[in-house]
Short mmCIF file of the C-alpha atoms (twelve columns), coordinates in Angstrom:
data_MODEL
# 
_entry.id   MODEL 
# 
loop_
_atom_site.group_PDB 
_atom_site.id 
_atom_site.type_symbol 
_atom_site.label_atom_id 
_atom_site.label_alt_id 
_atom_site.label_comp_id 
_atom_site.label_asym_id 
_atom_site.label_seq_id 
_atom_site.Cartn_x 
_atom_site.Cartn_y 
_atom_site.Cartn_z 
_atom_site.pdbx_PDB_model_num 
ATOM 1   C CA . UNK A 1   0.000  0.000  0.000   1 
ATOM 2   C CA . UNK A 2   2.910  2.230  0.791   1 
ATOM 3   C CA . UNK A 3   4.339  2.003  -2.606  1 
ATOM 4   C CA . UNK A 4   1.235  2.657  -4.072  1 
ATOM 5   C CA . UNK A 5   1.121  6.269  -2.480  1 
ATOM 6   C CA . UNK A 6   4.477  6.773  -3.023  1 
ATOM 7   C CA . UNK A 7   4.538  6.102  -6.893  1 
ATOM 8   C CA . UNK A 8   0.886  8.298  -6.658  1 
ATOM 9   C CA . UNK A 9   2.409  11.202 -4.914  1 
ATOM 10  C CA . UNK A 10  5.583  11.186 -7.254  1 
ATOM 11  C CA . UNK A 11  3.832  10.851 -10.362 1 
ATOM 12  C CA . UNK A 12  1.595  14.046 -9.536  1 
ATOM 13  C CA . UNK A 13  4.558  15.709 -8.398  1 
ATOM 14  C CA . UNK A 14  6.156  15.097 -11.944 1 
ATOM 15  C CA . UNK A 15  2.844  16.036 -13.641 1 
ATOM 16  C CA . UNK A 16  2.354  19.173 -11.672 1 
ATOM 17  C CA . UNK A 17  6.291  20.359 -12.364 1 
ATOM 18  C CA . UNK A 18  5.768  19.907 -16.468 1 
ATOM 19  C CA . UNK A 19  2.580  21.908 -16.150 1 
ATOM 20  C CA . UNK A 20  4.408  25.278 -14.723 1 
ATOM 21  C CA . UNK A 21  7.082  24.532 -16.922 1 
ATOM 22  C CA . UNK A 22  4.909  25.484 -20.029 1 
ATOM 23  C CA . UNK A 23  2.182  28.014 -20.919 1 
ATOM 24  C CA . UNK A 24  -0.382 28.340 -24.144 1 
ATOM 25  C CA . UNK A 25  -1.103 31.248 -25.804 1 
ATOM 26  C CA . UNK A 26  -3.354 32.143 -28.854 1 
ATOM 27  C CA . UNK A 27  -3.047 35.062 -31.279 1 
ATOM 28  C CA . UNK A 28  -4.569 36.789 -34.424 1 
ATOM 29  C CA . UNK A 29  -3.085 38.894 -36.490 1 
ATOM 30  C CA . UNK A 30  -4.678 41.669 -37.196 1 
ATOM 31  C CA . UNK A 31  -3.503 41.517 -41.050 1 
ATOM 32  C CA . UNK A 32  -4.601 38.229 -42.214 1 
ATOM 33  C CA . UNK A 33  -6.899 37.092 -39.558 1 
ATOM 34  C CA . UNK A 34  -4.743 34.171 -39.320 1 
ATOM 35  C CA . UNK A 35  -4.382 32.586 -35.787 1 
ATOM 36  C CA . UNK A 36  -1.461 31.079 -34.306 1 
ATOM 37  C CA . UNK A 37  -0.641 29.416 -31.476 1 
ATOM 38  C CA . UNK A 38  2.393  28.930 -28.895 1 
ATOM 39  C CA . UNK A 39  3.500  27.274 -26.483 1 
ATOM 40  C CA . UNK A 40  6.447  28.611 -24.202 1 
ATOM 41  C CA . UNK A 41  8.923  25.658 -21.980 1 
ATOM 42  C CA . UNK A 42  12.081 25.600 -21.147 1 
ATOM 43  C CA . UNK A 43  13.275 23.112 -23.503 1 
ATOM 44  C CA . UNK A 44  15.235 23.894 -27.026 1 
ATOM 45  C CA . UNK A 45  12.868 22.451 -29.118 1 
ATOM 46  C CA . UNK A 46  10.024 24.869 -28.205 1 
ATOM 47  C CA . UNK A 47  12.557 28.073 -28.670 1 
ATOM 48  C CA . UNK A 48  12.982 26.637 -32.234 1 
ATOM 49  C CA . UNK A 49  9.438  26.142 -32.749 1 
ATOM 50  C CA . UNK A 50  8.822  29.985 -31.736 1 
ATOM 51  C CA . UNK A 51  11.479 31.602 -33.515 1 
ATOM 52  C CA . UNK A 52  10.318 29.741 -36.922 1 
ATOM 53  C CA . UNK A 53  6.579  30.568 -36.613 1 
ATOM 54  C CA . UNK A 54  7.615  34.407 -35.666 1 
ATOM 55  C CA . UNK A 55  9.603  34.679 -39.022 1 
ATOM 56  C CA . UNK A 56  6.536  33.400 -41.079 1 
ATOM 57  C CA . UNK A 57  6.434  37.255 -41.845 1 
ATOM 58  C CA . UNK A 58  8.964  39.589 -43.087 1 
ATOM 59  C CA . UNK A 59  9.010  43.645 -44.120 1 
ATOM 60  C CA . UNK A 60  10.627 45.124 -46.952 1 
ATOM 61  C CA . UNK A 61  10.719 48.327 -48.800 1 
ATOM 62  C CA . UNK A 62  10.162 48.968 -52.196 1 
ATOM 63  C CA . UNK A 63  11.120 52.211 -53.882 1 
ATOM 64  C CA . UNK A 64  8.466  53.868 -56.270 1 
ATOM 65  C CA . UNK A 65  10.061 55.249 -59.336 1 
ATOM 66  C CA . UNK A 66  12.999 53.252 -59.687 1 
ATOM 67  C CA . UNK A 67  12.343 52.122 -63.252 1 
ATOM 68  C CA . UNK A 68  14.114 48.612 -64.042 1 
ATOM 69  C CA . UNK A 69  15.141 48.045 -60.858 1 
ATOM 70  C CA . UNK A 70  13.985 44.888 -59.163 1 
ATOM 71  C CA . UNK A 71  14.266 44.562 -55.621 1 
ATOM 72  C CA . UNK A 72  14.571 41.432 -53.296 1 
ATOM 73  C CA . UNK A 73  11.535 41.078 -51.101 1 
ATOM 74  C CA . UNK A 74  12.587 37.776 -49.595 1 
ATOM 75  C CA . UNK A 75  15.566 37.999 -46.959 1 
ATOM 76  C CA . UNK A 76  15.824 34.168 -47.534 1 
ATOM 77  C CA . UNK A 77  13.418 31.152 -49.042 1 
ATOM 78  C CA . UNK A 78  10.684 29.676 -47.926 1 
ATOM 79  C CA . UNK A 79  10.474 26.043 -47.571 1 
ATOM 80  C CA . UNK A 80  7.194  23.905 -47.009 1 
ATOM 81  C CA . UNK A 81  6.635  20.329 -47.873 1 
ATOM 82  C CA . UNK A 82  5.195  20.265 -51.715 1 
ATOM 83  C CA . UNK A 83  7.048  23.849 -52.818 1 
ATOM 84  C CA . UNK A 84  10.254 26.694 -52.252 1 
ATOM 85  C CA . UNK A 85  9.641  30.191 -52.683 1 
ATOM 86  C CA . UNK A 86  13.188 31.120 -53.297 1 
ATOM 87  C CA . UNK A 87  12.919 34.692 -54.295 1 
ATOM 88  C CA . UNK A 88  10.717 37.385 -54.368 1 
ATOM 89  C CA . UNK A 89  11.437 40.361 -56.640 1 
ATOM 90  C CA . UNK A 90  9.605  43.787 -57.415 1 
ATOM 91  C CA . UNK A 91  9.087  46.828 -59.003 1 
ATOM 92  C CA . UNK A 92  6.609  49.351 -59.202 1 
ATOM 93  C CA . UNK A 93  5.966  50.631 -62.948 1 
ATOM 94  C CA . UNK A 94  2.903  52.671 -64.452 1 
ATOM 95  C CA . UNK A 95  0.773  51.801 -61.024 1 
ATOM 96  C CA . UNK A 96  1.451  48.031 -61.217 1 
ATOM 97  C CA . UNK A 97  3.150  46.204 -58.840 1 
ATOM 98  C CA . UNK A 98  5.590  43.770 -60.992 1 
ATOM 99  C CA . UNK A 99  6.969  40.459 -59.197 1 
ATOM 100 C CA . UNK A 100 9.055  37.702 -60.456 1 
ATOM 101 C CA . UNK A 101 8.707  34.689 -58.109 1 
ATOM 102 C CA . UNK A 102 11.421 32.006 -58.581 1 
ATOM 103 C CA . UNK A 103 9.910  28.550 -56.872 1 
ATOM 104 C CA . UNK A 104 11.107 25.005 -56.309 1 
ATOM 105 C CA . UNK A 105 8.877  21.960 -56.879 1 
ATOM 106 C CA . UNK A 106 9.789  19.343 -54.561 1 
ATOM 107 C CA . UNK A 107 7.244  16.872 -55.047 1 
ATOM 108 C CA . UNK A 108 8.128  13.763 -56.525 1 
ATOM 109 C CA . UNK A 109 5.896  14.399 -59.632 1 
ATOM 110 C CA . UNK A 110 5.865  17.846 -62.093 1 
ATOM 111 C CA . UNK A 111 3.372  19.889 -60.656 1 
ATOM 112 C CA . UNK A 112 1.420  23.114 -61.414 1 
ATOM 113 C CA . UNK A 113 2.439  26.084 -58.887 1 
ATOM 114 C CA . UNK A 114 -1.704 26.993 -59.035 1 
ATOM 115 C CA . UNK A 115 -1.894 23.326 -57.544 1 
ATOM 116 C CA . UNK A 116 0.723  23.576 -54.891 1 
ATOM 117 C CA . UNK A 117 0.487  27.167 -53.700 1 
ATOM 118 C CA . UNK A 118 -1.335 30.595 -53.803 1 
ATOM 119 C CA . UNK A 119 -0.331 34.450 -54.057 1 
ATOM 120 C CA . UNK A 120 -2.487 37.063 -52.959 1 
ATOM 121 C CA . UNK A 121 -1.552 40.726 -52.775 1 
ATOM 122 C CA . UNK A 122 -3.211 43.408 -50.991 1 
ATOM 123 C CA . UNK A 123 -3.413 47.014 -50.387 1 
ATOM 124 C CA . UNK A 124 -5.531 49.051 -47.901 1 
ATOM 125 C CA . UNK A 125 -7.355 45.731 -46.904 1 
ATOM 126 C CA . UNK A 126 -8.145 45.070 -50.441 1 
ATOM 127 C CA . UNK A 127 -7.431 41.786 -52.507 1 
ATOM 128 C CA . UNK A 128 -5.485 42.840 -55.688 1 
ATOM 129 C CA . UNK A 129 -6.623 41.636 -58.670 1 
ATOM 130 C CA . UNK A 130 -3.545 40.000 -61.079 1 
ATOM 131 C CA . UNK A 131 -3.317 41.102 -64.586 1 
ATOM 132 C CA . UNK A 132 -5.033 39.156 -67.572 1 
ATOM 133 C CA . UNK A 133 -2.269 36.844 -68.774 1 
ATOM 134 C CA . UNK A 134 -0.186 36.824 -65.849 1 
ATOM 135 C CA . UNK A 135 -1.254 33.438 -64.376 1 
ATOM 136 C CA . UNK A 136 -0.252 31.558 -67.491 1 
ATOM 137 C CA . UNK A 137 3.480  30.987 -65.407 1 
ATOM 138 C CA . UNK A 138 1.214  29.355 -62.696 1 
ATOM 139 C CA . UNK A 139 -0.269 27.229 -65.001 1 
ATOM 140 C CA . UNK A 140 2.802  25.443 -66.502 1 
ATOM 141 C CA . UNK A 141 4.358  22.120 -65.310 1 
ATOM 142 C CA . UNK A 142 7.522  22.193 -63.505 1 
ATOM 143 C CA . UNK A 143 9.030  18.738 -63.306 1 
ATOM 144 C CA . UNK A 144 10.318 17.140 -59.671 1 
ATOM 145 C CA . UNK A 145 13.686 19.175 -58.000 1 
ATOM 146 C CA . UNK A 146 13.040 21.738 -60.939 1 
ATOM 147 C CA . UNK A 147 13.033 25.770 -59.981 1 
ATOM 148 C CA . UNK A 148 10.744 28.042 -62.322 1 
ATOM 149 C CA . UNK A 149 10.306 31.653 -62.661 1 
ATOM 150 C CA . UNK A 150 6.765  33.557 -62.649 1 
ATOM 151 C CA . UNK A 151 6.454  36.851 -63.914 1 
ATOM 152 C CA . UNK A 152 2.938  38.666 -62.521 1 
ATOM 153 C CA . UNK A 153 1.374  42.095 -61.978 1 
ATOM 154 C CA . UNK A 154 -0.985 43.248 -60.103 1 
ATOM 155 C CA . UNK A 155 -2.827 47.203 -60.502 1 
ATOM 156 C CA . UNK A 156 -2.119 49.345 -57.289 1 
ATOM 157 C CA . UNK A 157 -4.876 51.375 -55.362 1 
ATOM 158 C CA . UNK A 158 -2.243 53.870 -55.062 1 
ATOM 159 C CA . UNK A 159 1.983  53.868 -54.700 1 
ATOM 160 C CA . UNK A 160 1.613  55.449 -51.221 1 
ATOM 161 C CA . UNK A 161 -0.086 52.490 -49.124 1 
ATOM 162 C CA . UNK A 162 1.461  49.507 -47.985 1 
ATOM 163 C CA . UNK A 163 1.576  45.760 -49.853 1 
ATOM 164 C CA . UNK A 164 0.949  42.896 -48.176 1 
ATOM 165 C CA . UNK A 165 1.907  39.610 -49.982 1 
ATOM 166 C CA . UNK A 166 0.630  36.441 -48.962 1 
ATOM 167 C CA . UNK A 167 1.821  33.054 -50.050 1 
ATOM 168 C CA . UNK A 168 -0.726 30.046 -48.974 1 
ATOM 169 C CA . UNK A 169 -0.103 26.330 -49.451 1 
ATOM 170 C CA . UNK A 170 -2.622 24.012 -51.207 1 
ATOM 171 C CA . UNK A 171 -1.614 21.641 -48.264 1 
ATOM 172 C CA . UNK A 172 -3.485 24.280 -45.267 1 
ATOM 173 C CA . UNK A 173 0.711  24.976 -43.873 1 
ATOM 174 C CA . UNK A 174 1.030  27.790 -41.852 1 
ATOM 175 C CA . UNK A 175 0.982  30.909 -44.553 1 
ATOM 176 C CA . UNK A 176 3.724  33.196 -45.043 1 
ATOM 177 C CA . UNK A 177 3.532  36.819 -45.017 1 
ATOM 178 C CA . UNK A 178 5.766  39.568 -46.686 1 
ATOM 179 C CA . UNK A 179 4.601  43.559 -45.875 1 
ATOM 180 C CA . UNK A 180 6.469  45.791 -48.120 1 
ATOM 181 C CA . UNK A 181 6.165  49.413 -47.182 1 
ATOM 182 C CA . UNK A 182 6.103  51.537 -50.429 1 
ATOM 183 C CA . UNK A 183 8.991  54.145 -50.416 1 
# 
């Protein structure tokens, strides 16, 4: 009977330590209404976990006017399971936002960006539309380990207001957000 209460009384001892060693925490964000959620221990995998889902958004500037001047968006690629985003570029010409997207299929088959991934751009809380003709690089097989390039545009509301650039996975993975401050 003793060891009974003694293996009881050490095992809720154990259980009761682990519990003040973490805590749970759920936010929104205000931009793209996604939520996320953390959890905070003292361990080294958790401070990995945290410091990957708080760079699932970066800022950038992007001067207006600089004619033929592409400029990096990304500050590095973006892996997920099915797809790499490894660069972002853009300009601003004639009231278009212009970016070339390089990519990296890492499925096992050719795939279809459209099938593996999503872009949406916004300004002033508005979904931009992309150009006629533009989606056609979306559209276009890209074999297995192969990187492609994708050229599209998008009209601006105005060159004063900030971008916000979303990439979504077909799979539902945590989205990635890029907020590029017009200069």
């Amino acid at each position: 009977m003793f060891k009974k209460t003694a293996i009881t009384a050490l095992l809720l001892a154990t259980m009761t330590l682990a519990a003040c060693g973490q805590s749970a925490s759920t936010t929104t964000d205000p931009d793209t209404g996604s939520k996320s959620s953390t959890s905070k221990s003292e361990s080294s995998a958790s401070k990995i976990s945290e410091e990957a889902a708080t760079s699932s958004a970066q800022s950038s500037n992007l001067r207006v006017g600089e004619q033929d001047d592409e400029q990096q968006l990304l500050t590095q690629s973006i892996d997920w399971k099915n797809f790499r985003l490894n660069t972002i570029k853009g300009e601003i010409d004639d009231n278009k936002l212009e970016l070339e997207m390089d990519w990296t299929n890492r499925t096992t088959e050719s795939a279809k960006f459209s099938s593996l991934g999503k872009i949406q751009v916004f300004q002033e809380d508005k979904e931009l539309d992309l150009l006629a003709g533009d989606d056609d690089d979306f559209n276009e097989d890209v074999a297995a380990d192969s990187s492609e390039d994708a050229d599209i545009s998008f009209n601006l509301i105005n060159t004063n207001s900030q971008i916000v650039i979303k990439i979504t996975t077909a799979d539902g993975d945590e989205p990635h957000v890029v907020n590029v401050k017009l200069e």
